[in-house]
PyMOL commands that place a pseudoatom at each C-alpha (Angstrom):
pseudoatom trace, name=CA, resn=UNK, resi=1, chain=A, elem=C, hetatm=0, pos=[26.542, 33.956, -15.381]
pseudoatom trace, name=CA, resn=UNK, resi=2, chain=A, elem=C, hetatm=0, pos=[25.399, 37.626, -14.545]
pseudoatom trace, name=CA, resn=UNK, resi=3, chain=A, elem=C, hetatm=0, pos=[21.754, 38.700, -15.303]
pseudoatom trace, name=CA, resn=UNK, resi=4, chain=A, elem=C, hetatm=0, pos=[23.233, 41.550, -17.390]
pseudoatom trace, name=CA, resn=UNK, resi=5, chain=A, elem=C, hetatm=0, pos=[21.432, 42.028, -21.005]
pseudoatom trace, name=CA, resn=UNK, resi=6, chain=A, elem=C, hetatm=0, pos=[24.007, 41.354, -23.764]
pseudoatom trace, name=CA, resn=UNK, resi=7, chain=A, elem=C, hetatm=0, pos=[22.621, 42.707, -27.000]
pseudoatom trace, name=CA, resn=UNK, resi=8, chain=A, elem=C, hetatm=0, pos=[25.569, 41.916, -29.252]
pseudoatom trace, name=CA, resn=UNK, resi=9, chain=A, elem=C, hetatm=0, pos=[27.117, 41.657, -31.485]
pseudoatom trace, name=CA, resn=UNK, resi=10, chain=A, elem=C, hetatm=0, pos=[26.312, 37.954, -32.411]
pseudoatom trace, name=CA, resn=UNK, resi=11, chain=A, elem=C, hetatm=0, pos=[28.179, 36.415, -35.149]
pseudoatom trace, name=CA, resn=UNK, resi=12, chain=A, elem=C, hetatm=0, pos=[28.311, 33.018, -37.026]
pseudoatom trace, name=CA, resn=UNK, resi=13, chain=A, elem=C, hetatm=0, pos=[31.361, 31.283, -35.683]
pseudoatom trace, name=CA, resn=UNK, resi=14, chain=A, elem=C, hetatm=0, pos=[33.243, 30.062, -39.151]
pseudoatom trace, name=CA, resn=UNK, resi=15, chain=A, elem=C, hetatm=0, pos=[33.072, 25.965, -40.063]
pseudoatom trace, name=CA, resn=UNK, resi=16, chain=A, elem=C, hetatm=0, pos=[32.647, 24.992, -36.414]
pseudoatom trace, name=CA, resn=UNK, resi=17, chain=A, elem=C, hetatm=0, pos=[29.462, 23.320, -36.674]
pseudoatom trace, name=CA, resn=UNK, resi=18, chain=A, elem=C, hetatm=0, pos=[29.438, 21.336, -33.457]
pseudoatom trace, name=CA, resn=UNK, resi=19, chain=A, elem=C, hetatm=0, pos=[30.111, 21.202, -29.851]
pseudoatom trace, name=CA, resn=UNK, resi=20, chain=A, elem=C, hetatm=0, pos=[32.584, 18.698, -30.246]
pseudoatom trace, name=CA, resn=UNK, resi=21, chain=A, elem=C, hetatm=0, pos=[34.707, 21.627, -32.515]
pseudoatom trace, name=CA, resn=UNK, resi=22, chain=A, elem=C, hetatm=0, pos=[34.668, 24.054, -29.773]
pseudoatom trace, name=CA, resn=UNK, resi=23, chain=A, elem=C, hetatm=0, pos=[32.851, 22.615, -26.596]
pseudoatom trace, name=CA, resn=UNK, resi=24, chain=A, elem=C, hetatm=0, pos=[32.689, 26.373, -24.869]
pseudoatom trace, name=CA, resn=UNK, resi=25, chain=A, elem=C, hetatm=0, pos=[30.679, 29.101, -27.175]
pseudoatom trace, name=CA, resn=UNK, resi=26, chain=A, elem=C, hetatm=0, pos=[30.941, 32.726, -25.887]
pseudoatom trace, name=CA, resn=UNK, resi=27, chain=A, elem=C, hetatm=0, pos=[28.641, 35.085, -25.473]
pseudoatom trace, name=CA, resn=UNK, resi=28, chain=A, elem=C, hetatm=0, pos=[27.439, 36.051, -28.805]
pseudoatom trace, name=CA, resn=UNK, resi=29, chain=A, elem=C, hetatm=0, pos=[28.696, 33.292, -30.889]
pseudoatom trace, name=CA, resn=UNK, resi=30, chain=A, elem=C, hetatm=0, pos=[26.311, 31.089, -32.385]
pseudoatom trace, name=CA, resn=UNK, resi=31, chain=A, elem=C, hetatm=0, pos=[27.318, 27.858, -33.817]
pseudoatom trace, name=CA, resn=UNK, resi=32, chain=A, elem=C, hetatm=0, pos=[25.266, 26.895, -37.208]
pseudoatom trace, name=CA, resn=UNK, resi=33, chain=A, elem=C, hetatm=0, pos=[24.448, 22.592, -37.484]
pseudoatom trace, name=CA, resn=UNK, resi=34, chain=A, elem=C, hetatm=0, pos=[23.805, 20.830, -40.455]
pseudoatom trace, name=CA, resn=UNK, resi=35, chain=A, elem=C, hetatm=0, pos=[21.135, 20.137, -39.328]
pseudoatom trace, name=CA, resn=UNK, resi=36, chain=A, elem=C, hetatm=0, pos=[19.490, 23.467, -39.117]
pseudoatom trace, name=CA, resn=UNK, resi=37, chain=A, elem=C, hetatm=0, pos=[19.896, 23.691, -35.118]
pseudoatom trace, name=CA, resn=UNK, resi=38, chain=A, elem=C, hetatm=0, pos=[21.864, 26.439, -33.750]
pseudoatom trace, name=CA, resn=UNK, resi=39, chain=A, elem=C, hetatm=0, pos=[23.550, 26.711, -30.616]
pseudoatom trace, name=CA, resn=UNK, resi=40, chain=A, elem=C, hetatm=0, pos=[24.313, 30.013, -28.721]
pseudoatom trace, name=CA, resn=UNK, resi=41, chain=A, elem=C, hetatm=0, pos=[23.847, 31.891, -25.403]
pseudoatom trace, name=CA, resn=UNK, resi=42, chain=A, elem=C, hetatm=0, pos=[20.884, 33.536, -23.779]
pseudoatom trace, name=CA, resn=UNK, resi=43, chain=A, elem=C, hetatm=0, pos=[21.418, 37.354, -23.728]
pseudoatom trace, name=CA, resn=UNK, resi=44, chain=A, elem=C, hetatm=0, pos=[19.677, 38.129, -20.418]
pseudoatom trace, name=CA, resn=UNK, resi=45, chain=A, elem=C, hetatm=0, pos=[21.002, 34.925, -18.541]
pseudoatom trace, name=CA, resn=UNK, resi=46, chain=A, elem=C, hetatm=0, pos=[23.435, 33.425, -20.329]
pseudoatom trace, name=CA, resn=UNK, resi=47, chain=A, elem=C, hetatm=0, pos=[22.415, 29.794, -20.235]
pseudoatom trace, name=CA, resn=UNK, resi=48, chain=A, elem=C, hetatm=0, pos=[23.230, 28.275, -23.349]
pseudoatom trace, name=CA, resn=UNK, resi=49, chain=A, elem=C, hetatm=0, pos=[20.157, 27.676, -25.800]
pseudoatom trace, name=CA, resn=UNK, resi=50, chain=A, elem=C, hetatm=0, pos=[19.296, 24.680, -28.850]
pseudoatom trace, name=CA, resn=UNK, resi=51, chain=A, elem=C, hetatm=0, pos=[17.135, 26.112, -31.160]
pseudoatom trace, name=CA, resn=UNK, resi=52, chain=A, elem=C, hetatm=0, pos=[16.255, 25.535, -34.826]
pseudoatom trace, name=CA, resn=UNK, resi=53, chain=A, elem=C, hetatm=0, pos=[16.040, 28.552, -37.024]
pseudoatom trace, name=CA, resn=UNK, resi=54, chain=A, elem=C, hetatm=0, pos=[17.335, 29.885, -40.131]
pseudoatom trace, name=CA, resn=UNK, resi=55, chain=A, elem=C, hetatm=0, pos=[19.933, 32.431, -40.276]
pseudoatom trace, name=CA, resn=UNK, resi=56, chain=A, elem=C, hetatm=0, pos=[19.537, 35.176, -42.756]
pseudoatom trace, name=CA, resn=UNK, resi=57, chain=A, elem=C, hetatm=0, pos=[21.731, 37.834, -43.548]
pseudoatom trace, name=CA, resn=UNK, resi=58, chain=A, elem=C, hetatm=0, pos=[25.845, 37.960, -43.578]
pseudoatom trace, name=CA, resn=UNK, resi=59, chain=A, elem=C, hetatm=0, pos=[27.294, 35.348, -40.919]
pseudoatom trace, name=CA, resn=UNK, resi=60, chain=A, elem=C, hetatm=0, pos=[28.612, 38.621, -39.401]
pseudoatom trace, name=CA, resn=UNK, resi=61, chain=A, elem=C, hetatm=0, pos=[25.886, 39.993, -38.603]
pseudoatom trace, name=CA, resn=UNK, resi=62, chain=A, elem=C, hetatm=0, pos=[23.247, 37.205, -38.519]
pseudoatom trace, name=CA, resn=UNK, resi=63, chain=A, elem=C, hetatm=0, pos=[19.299, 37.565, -38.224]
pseudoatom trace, name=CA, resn=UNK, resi=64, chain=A, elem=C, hetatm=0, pos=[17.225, 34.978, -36.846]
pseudoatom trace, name=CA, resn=UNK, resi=65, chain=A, elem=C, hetatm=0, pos=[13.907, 33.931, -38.808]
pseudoatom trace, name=CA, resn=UNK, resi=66, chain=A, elem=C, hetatm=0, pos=[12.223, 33.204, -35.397]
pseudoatom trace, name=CA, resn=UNK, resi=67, chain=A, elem=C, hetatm=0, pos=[12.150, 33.728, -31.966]
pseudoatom trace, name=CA, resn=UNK, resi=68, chain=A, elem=C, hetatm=0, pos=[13.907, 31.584, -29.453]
pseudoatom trace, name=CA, resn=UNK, resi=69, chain=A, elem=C, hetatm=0, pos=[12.675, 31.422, -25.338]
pseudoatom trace, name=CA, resn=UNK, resi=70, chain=A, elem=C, hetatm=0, pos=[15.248, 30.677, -23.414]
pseudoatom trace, name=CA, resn=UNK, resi=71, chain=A, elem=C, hetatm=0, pos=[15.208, 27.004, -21.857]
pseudoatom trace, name=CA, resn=UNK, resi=72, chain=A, elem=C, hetatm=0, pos=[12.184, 26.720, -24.609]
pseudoatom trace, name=CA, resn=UNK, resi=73, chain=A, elem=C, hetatm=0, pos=[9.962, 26.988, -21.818]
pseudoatom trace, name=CA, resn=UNK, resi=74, chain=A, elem=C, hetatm=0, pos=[11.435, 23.794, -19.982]
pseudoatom trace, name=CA, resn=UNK, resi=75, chain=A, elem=C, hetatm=0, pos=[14.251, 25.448, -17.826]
pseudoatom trace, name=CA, resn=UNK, resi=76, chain=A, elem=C, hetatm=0, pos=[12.828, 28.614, -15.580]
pseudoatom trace, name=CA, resn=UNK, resi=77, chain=A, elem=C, hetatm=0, pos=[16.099, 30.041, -15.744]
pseudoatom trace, name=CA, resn=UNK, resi=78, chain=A, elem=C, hetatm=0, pos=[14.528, 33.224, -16.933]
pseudoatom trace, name=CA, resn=UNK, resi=79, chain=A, elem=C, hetatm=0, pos=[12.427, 32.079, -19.863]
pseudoatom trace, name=CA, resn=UNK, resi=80, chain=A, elem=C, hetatm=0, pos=[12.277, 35.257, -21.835]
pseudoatom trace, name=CA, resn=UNK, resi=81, chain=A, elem=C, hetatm=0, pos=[11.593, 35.236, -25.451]
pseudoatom trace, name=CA, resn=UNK, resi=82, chain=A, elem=C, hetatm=0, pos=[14.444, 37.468, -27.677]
pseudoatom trace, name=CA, resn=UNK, resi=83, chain=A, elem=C, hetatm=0, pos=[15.402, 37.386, -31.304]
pseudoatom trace, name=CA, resn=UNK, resi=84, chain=A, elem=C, hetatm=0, pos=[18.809, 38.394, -33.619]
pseudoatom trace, name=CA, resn=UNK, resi=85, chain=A, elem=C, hetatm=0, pos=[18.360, 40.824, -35.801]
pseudoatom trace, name=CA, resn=UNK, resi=86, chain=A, elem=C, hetatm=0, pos=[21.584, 42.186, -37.491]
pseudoatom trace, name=CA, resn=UNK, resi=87, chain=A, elem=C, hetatm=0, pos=[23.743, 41.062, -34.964]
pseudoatom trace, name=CA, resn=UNK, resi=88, chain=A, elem=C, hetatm=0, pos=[21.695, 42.348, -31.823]
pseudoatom trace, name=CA, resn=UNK, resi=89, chain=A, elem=C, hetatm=0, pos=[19.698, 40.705, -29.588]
pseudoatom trace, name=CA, resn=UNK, resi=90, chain=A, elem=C, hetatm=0, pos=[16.383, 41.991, -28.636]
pseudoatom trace, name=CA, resn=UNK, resi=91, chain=A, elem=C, hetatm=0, pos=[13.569, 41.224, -26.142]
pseudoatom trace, name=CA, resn=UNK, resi=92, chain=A, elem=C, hetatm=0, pos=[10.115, 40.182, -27.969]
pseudoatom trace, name=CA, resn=UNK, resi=93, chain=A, elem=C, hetatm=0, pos=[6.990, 38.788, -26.949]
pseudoatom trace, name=CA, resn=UNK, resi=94, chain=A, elem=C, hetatm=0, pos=[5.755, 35.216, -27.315]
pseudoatom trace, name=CA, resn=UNK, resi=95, chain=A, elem=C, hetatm=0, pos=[4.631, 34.479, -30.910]
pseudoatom trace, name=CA, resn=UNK, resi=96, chain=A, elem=C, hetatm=0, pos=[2.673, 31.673, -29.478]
pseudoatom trace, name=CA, resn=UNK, resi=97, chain=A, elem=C, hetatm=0, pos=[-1.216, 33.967, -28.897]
pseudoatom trace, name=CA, resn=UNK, resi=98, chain=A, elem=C, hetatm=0, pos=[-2.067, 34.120, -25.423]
pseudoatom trace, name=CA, resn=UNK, resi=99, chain=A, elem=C, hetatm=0, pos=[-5.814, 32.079, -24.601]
pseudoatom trace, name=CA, resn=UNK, resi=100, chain=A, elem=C, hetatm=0, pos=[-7.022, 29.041, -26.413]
pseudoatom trace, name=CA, resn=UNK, resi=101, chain=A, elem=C, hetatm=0, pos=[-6.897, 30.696, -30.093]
pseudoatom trace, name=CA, resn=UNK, resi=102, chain=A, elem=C, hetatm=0, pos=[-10.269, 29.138, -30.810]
pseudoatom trace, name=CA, resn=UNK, resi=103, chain=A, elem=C, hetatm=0, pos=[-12.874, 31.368, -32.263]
pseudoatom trace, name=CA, resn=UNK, resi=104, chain=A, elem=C, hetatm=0, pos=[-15.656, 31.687, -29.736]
pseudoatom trace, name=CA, resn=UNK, resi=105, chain=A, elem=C, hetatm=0, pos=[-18.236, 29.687, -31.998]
pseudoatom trace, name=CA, resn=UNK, resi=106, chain=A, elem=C, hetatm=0, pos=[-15.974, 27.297, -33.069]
pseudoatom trace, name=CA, resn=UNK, resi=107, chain=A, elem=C, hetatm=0, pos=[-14.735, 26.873, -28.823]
pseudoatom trace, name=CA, resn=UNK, resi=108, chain=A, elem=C, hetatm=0, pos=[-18.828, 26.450, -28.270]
pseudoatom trace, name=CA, resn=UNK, resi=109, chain=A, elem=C, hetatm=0, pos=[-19.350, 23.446, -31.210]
pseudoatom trace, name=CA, resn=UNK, resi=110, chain=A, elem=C, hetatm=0, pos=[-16.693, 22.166, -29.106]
pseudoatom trace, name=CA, resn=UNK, resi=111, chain=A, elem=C, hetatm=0, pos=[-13.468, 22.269, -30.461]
pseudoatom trace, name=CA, resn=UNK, resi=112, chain=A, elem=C, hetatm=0, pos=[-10.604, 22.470, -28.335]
pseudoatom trace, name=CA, resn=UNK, resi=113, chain=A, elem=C, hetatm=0, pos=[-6.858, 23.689, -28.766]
pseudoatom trace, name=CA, resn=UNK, resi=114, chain=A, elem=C, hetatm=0, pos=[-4.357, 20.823, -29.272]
pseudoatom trace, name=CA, resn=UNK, resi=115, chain=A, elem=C, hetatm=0, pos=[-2.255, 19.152, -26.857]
pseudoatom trace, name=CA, resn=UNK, resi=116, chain=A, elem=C, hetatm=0, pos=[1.199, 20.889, -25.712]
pseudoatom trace, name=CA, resn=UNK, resi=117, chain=A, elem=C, hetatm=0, pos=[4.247, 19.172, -26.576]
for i in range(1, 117): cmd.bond("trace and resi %d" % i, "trace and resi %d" % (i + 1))
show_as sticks, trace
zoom trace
């Protein structure tokens, strides 16, 4: 797919909960599991992304209660971080802080960050 930004409009794709409903998702459909996983397309590459996140607002015009990185850090397609917010996608910065997080006395008694999953 092109590296063109799409910033919407997403929507909730009506009791197709699964892959196996509709195997191909456009861009800007996002497909709502059970389980609380949602499936839909990167804006910026187009890869398609698993996430887990609550969608607020009208199915219409969905928001996102989180962030989602493309490829969750594991492909390097392009790896950027967006969000939905009434139906539009929009570029935002890692919610994850940037260094250890560790409070410099607590880093010098020796406590360290935890492992990455």
């Amino acid at each position: 797919m092109s590296e063109t930004w799409y910033s919407g409009p997403y929507r909730v794709l009506p009791e197709i909960d699964t892959l196996g409903k509709r195997p191909q998702i456009g861009q800007g459909d996002i497909l709502a599991h059970a389980s609380g996983a949602i499936i839909l397309r990167c804006p910026k590459c187009g890869a398609m992304q698993f996430a887990r996140a609550k969608i607020l607002n009208d199915p219409q015009t969905p928001t996102l209660d989180r962030p989602i990185q493309c490829g969750s850090g594991h492909c390097k397609r392009c790896g950027i971080w967006f969000n939905i917010k009434n139906g539009r996608a929009a570029e935002t910065k890692s919610p994850v802080p940037t260094g250890s997080g560790i409070p410099e006395r607590l880093a010098r008694a020796g406590v360290k960050p935890p492992p990455k999953l």
